[in-house]
N, C-alpha and C positions, 0 to 999 in steps of 0.2 A: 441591418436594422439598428437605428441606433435608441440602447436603452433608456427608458423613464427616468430622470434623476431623482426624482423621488421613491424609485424601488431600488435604482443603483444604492442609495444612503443608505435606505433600510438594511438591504440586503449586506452593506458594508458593516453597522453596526450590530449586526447578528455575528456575522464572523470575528468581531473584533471581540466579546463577548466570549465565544465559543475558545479562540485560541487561549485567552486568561486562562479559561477553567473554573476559576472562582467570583464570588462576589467582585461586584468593583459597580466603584460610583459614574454618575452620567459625566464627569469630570474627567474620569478618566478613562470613559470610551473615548470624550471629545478627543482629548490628545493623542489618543492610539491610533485613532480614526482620522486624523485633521479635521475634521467637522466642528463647523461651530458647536456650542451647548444646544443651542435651542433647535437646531436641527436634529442634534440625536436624542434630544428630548420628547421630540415628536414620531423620529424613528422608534424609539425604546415605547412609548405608549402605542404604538401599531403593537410593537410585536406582543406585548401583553396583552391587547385586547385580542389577540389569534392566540394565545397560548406560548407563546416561543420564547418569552421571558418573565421571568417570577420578580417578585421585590422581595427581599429579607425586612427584618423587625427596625433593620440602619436605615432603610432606604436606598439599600444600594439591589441592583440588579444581578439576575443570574439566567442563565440559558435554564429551560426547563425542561421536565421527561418529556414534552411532549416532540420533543427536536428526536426524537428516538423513532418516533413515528415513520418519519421520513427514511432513515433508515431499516426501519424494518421493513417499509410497503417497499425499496427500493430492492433490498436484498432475494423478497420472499418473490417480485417475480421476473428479477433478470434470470436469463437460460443459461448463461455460463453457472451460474451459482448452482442452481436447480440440476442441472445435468453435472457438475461437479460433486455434489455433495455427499452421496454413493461413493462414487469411488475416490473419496478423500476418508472417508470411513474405514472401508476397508482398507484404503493404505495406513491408515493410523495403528488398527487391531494387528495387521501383520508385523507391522517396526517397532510399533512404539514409541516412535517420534513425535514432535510436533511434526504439525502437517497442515498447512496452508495452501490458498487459495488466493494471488493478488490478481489484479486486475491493472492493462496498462492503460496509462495515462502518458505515452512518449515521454517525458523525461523523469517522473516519475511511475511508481506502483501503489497503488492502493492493498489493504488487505481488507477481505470480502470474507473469507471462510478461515478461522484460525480453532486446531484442535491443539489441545496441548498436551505436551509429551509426559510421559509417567512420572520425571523427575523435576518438571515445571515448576516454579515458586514464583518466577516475573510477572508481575501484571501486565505490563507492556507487550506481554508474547501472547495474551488469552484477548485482547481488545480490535476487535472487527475496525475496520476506520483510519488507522494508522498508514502513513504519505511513507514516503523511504522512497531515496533516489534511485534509479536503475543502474546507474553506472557502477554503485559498491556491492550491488545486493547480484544474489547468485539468479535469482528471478528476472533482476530486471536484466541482467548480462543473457539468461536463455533466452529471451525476448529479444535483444540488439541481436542477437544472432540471426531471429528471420529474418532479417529488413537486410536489405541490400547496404552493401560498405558505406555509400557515399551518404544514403540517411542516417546510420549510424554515425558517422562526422560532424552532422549538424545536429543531433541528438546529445553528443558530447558538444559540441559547441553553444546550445543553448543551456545546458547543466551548472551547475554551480560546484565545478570541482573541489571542494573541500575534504578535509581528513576528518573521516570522521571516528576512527583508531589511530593512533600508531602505524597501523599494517593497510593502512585505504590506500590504494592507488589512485591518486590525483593525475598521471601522465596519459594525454590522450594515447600515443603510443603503447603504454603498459596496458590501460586497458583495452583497446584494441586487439593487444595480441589473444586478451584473456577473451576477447566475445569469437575469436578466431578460433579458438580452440574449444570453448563450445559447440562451434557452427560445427567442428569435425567430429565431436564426441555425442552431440544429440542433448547436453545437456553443460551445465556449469556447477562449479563448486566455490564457494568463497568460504575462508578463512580468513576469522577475526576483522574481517574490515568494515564492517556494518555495527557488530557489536560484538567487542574484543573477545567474548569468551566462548561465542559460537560458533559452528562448522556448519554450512547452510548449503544442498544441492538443488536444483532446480532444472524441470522442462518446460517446454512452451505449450501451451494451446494455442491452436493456429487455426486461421480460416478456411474457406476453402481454396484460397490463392497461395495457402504457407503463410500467411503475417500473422504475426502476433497477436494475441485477442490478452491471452492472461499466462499465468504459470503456476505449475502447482511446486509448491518448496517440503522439502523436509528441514530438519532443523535439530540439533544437538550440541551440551556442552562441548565445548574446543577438545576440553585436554584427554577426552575418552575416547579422539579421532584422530587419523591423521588423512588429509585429504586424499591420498591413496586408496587409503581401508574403507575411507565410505564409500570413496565411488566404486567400488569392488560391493559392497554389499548393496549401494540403494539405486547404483544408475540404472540399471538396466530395467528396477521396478517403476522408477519413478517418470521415463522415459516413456513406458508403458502405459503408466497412468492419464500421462498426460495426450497420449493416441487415443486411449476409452474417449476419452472426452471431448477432442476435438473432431472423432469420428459422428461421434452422438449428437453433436452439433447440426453437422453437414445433416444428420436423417432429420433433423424437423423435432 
């Protein structure tokens, strides 16, 4: 079905809006957006007259609370979240980790459920909503591990290999071996390659056919770990968690 161009634009200048973060004038939506002015002039006054953008005291626009909405009616009745959220709890009070809940999106992960750890101070680590590529993150690698080898290929082939540490493996090959070794341990570990200072494990929720649906991740400063000693203390828990979940699924 091919979309409305006149909801295509809107829908383009809401997101163009949203990625800024801040105030910004209809000038420079136009450019962010390639749209003329007077087209996201009339997109920007839809979205105020529904609530989804405010104007400041400049005149310039900003995405509003009410874009929150959407995510919360979203969050409060998907069933992974719902049937996750239990036992992301109690895996939190036993570690004392950060303990998350992403969601796949094949070449990407979203996060849906984020508890954060005793010694948390990031804001970045407590914000529901956050994209992260699969290929670095230890979630999105317990995930390529359901999918049979040859999707995972095109999974990396449609990616945007970039470094995003120092320590990110950019080689299809490199990562590959790492989603291999997942597949044989039930779960994945990444060090510093998503973000330099952390040690991230992760298992898959799966459907009833084994594919991936989501992953639940634990999460710890780097230098208080070494990828050994977590997966000795959290795989076998985190493994487990991630079975509560994808069992509880299957019951309805």
């Amino acid at each position: 079905m091919k979309p409305m161009r006149s909801s295509g634009r809107t829908l383009l200048v809401l997101e163009a809006f949203a990625r800024h973060g801040r105030a910004m004038s209809l000038g420079q939506a136009a450019k962010t957006t390639g749209l003329d002015k007077s087209a996201v002039q009339r997109s920007a006054d839809t979205l105020a007259c529904f609530g989804y953008l405010e104007r400041d005291e400049t005149g310039q626009h900003r995405i509003s609370p009410h874009c929150l909405d959407l995510a919360f009616n979203f969050l409060k009745s998907h069933p992974i979240v719902q049937k996750a959220y239990p036992v992301l709890l109690k895996l939190h009070q036993e570690t004392g980790e950060r303990t998350n809940l992403s969601l796949f999106e094949r070449t990407n992960l979203i996060y849906a459920i984020r508890i954060v750890g005793n010694d948390d101070c990031d804001l970045h680590s407590a914000l529901v909503g956050r994209r992260m590529p699969v290929y670095s993150t230890a979630g999105g690698r317990a995930m390529l591990a359901k999918l049979p080898e040859d999707e995972v290929r095109k999974v990396l082939k449609d990616s945007n290999l970039r470094r995003r540490t120092a320590q990110t493996k950019t080689s299809t090959d490199e990562i590959l071996r790492e989603v291999r070794c997942a597949r044989e341990l039930g779960y994945a570990v990444v060090t510093g390659e998503s973000v330099a200072s952390e040690i991230a494990l992760a298992a898959a929720v799966t459907d009833g056919e084994g594919l991936p649906l989501a992953a639940i991740h634990v999460a710890s400063n780097r230098p208080h770990w070494s990828a050994e000693g977590y997966s000795r203390r959290l795989g076998a828990t985190v493994v487990e968690a991630a079975r509560k979940v994808s069992e509880s699924l299957l019951e309805g």
